[in-house]
N, C-alpha and C positions, 0 to 999 in steps of 0.2 A: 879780103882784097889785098895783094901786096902791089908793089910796085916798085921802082928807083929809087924811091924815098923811105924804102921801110929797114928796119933795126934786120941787122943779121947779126947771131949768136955766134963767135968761134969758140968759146971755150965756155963751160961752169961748172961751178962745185959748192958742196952744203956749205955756209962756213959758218951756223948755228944752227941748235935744234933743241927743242921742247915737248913735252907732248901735246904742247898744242897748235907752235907754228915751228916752220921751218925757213932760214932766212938763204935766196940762193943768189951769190955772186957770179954774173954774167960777163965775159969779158964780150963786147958787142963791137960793132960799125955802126954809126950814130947813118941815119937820113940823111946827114949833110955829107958820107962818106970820111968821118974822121974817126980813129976807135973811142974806146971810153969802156966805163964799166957802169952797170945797172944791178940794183939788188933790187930781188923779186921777195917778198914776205908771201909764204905758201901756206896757207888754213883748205883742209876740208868746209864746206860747206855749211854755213849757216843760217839759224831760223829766227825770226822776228814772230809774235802774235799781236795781234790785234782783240785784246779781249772786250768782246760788246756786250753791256747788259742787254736786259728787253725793254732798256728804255733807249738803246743806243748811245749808252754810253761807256767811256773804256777804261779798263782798270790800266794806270800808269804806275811804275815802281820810282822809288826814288833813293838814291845811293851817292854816295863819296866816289871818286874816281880818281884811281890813285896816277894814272900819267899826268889828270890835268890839273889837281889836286883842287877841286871844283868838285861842287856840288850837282847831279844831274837828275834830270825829270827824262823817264824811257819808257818805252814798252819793254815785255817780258820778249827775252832774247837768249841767244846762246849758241855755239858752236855744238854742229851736226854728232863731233865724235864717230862719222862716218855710218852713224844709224841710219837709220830709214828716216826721209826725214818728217815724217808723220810722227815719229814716234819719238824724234827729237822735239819735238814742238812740243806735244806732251808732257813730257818732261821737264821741260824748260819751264812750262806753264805753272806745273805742280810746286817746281823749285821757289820758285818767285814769287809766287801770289797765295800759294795754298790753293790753288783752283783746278778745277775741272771741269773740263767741256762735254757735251754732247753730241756738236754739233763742230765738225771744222770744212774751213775752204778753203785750199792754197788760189790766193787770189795774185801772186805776180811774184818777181824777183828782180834783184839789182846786182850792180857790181859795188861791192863798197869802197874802195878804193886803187879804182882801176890802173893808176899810175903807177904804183909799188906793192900793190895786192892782188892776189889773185882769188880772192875770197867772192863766192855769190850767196847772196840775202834771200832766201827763202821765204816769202809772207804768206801768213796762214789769219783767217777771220776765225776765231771761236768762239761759239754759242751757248747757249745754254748751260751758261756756268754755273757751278754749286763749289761751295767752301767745302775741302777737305782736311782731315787733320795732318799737320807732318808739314814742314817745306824748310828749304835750306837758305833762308833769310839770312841769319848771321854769319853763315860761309860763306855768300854771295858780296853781304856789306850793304846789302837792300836794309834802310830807316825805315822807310816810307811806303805805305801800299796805299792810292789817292784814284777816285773814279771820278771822273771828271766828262762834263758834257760835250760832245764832240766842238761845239762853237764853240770851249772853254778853251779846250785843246787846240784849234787855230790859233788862238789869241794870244795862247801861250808860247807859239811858233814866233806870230807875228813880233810879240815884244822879247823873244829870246830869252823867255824864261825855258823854254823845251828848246834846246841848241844841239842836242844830238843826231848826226844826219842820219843814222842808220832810221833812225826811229821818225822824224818826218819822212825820210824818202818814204817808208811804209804806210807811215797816216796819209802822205799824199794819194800812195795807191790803192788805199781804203777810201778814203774819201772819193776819188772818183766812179770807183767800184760798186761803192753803194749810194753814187746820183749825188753826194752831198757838194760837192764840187758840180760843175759842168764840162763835159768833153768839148773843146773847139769852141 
């Protein structure tokens, strides 16, 4: 939907790049009609999992984070790499937990930070999981691999011991996905 109030782009250009994001400066017209500039951070596509035992409950990884320089409690996550993203999930899963599934369900996605990102969140439920040997724990900075009872994980939420939004936005859309919440 545009309108009289929406951003128009005159000009932009890379003005960084990695192989994993790309950072682009926009010169724009702001809504109010005044110019300005906007940097866009540009990621390919990525995937969150949701790993559930058969008791319902989910394996959580826990790692050092070196922008916030904090300690965080997350689902197993990771940038697409422009794979398929089934096969990104897989992966990701293997890297982080040592696991493997059986069973997957892309159950929704988000925008992770829609204001200066253009990045979307991929969430996938994975089932029937079995320990595998091999995962890249010490390259990732993953301490901790912790399975925890889904009400353990609200609570974890609630008192912001799990503060990372990629990884609520997706237990929120698990949770209602699989009833454990209520819709309306």
């Amino acid at each position: 939907m545009t309108s009289k109030h929406s951003w128009q782009q005159l000009d932009s250009r890379i003005v960084y790049q990695n192989p994993w994001i790309k950072v682009r400066e926009d010169k724009v017209v702001r809504p109010n009609g005044q110019p300005g500039i906007y940097g866009v951070v540009m990621t390919p596509p990525s995937v969150m999992i949701v790993p559930l035992t058969e008791n319902g409950e989910v394996y959580m990884i826990g790692q050092n984070r070196y922008p916030t320089e904090k300690f965080s409690w997350e689902l197993p996550a990771g940038g697409s790499d422009n794979q398929n993203l089934l096969t990104a999930a897989k992966r990701e899963l293997k890297e982080e937990t040592g696991l493997e599934a059986g069973s997957w369900e892309e159950i929704g996605s988000f925008q992770v930070m829609n204001g200066i990102c253009s990045e979307i969140c991929h969430v996938f439920i994975a089932r029937e999981l079995r320990a595998t040997p091999g995962n890249s724990q010490d390259e990732e900075g993953i301490t901790t691999v912790r399975i925890v009872a889904f009400s353990e994980l609200l609570a974890m939420i609630r008192s912001g011991e799990c503060d990372d939004g990629m990884s609520i936005a997706a237990i929120m859309q698990a949770a209602l996905y699989l009833g454990i919440l209520k819709q309306g």
